[in-house]
C-alpha positions as CSV (number, residue, x, y, z in Angstrom):
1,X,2.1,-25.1,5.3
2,X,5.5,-26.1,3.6
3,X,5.9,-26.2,-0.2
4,X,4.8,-29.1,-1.4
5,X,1.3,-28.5,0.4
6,X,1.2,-25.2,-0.9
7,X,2.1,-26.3,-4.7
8,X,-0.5,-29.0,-4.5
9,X,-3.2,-26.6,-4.0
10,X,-2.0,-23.5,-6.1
11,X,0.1,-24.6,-9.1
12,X,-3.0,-25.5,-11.5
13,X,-4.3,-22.1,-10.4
14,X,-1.0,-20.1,-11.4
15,X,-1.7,-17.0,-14.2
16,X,-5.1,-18.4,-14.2
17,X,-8.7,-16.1,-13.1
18,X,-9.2,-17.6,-10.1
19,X,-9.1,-15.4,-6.2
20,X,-7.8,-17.7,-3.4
21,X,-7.7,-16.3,0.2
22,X,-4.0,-16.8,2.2
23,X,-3.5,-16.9,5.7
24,X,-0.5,-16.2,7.8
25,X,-2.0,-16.4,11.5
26,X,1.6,-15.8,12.8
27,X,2.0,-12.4,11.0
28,X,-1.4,-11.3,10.4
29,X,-4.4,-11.7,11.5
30,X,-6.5,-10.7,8.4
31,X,-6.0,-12.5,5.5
32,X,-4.9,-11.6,1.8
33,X,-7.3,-12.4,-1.3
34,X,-5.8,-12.6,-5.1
35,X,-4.6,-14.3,-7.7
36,X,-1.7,-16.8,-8.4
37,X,1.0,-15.1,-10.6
38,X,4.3,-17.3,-9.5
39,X,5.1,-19.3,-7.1
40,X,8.6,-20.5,-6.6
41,X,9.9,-23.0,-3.5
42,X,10.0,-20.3,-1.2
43,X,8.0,-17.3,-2.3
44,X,4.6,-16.8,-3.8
45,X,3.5,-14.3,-6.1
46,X,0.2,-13.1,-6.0
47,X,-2.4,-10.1,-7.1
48,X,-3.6,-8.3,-4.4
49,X,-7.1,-7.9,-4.6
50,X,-8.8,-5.1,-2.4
51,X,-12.4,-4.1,-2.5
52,X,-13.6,-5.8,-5.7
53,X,-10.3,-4.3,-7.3
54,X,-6.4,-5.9,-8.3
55,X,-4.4,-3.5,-6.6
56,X,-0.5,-4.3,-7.7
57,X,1.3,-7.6,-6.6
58,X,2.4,-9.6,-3.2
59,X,5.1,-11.6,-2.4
60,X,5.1,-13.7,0.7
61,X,7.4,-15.9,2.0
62,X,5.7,-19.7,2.0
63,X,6.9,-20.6,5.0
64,X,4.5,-18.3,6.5
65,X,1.7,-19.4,5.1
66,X,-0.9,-21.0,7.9
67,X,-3.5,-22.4,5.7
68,X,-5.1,-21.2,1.9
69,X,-9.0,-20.9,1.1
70,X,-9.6,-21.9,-2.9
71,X,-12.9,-21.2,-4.6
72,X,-14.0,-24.8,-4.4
73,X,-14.3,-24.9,-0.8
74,X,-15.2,-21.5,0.0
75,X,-18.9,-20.0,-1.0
76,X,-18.0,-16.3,-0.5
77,X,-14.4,-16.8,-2.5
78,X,-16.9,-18.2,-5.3
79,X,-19.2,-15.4,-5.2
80,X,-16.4,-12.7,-5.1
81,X,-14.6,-14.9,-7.9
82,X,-17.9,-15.2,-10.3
83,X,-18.5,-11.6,-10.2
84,X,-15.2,-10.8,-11.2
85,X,-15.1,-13.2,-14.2
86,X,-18.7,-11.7,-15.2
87,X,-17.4,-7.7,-14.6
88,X,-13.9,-8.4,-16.6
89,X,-11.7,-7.3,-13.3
90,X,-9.0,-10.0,-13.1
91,X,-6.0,-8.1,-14.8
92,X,-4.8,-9.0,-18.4
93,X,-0.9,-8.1,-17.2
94,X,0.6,-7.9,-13.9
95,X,3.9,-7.5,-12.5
96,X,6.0,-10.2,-12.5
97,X,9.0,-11.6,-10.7
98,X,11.8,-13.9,-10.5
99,X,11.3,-15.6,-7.1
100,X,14.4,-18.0,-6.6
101,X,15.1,-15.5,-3.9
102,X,14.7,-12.1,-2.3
103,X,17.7,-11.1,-3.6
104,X,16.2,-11.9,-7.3
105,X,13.2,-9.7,-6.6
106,X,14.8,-6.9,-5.4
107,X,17.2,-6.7,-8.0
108,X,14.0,-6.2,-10.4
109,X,12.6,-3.7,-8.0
110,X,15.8,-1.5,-8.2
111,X,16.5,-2.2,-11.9
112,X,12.9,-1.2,-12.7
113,X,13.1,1.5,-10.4
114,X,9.5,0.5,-8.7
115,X,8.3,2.1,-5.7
116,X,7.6,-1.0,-3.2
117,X,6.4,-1.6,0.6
118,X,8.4,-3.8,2.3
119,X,7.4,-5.9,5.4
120,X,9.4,-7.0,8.0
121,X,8.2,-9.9,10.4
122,X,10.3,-9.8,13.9
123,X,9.0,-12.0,16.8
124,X,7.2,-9.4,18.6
125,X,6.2,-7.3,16.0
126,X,6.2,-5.8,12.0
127,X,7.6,-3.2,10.8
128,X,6.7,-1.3,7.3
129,X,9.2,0.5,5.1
130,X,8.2,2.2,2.0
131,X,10.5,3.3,-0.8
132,X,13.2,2.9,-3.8
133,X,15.8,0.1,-3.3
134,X,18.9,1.8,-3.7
135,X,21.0,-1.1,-3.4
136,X,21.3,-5.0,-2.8
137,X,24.0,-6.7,-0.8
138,X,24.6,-10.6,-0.3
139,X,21.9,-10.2,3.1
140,X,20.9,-6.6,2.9
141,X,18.6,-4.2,0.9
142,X,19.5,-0.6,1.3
143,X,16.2,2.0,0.6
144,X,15.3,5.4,0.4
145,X,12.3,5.4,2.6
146,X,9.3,8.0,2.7
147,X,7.3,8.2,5.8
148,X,2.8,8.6,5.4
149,X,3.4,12.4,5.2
150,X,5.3,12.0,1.8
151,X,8.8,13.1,3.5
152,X,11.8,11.0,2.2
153,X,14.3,9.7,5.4
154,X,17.3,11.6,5.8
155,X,19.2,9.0,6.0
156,X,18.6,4.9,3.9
157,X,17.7,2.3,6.0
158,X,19.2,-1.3,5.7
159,X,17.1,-3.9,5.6
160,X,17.8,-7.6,6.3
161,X,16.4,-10.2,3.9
162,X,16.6,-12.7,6.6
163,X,13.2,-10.6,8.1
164,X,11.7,-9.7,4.5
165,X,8.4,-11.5,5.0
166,X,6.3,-9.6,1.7
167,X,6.7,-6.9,-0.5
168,X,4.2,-5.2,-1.8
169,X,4.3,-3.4,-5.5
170,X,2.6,-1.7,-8.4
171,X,-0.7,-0.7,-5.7
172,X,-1.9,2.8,-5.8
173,X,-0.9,3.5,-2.7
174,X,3.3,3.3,-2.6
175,X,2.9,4.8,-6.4
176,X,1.2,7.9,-5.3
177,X,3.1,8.1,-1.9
178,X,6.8,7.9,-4.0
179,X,5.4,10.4,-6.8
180,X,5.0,12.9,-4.0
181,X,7.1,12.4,-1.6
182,X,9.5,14.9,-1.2
């Protein structure tokens, strides 16, 4: 989907309570629910909802985006949707970001010091990192990285934003990994 596809069917729906399913067959095979937070020409800012629960924010790259389910056309979207309206789930705040770039973002992320998961799209495979941005170059990211046994990397890894294709922040699970990790 390009941009103006995209804007067309998400930019009444931004900061509003209203779950919309993404899909982005060339990355992923399962989709992502949430909510519309931001949306700028080239990223999209969204809360991740999990299991009947917002669980921080996503930011995708459009230009991955393969296709978008809204309520409207999509029974089990509206169910899902209607229940959380009637059990008060959708969040009053969530995190937000400049998204003119990834540059932008990741400048927030290492000013506010948030823990983040950071995925990297190749064209034979993905790659996680999870971490602290240390610092942000012109096409690099630098981060102090934690593996899933809560041990912090030796040495930072560099990432390229040219491969950035989400980041994930504010969910329980990079908070709780970071807080621990040693």
């Amino acid at each position: 989907m390009n941009y103006s596809e995209i804007n067309k069917l998400i930019s009444n729906k931004i900061k509003k309570s209203e779950l919309f399913e993404v899909f982005r067959n060339e990355i992923d095979e399962m989709s992502m629910l949430g909510n519309a937070i931001a949306m700028s020409s080239t990223l999209l800012c969204f809360g991740n909802f999990v299991d009947f629960r917002f669980d921080g924010v996503k930011i995708i790259r459009n230009k991955d985006i393969s296709d978008i389910a809204l309520c409207d056309k999509n029974p089990s979207l509206a169910f899902m949707n209607s229940v959380c309206k009637k059990e008060n789930l959708f969040p009053e705040k969530q995190l937000s970001f400049d998204l003119k770039n990834w540059n932008s973002v990741f400048s927030k992320i290492q000013t506010d010091k948030i823990p983040v998961s950071v995925e990297c799209a190749f064209e034979d495979a993905v790659d996680y990192y999870f971490g602290f941005v240390t610092e942000i170059n012109s096409n690099l990211v630098t981060m102090q990285c934690f593996d899933g046994s809560g041990i912090m990397f030796k040495e930072k890894v560099k990432v390229n934003l040219n491969f950035v294709s989400a980041v994930t922040a504010g969910d329980k699970y990079t908070n709780l990994m970071a807080k621990y990790a040693k």
